[in-house]
N, C-alpha and C positions, 0 to 999 in steps of 0.2 A: 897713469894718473899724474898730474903735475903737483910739485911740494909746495903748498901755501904757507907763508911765516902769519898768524895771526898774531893780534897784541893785545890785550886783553884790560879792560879797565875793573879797578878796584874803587869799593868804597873806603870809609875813613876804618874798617876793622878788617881788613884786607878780604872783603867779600868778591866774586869776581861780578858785576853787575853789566858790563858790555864787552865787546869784541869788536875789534876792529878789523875786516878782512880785505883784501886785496879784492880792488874791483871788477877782474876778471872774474873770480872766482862765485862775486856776487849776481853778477849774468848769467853763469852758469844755474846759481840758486836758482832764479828769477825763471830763465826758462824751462826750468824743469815743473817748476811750481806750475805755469800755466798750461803745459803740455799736460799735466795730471789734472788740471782744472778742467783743460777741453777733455780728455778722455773722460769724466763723470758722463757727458752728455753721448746717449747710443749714436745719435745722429752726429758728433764732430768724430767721433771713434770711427767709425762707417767713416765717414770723408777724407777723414788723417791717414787712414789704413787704405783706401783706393789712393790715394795721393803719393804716397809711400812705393805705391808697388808700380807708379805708371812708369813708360822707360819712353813714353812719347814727347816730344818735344825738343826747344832748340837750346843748341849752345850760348851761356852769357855771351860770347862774344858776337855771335851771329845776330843776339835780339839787340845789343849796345849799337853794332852796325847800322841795324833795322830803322834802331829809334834815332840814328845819328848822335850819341853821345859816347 
């Protein structure tokens, strides 16, 4: 796990009222959050978990070739 420094915002009786985080850290949030969004639904859980387990398919570099970029 990677060390995040937050920094923390106070109000005027030194309440702590925001957080500022590094914005890797916040993608990280971010994806997580919609990965447990999609798993609510049985049908994207089924899809993500077939998707998960395929080993078919090509290498980035072979489909970059493909598409010529």
């Amino acid at each position: 796990m990677t060390n995040y420094t937050l920094q923390f915002l106070t109000d005027e009786n030194g309440n702590k009222t925001s957080v500022v985080i590094p914005i890797n850290l916040w993608r990280e949030i971010e994806s997580e959050r919609e990965t447990a969004y999609l798993l609510k639904s049985k049908t994207m859980k089924k899809r993500l978990t077939e998707a998960k387990k395929r080993t078919d398919g090509l290498p980035l570099e072979q489909v970059r070739e493909k598409l010529g970029i």
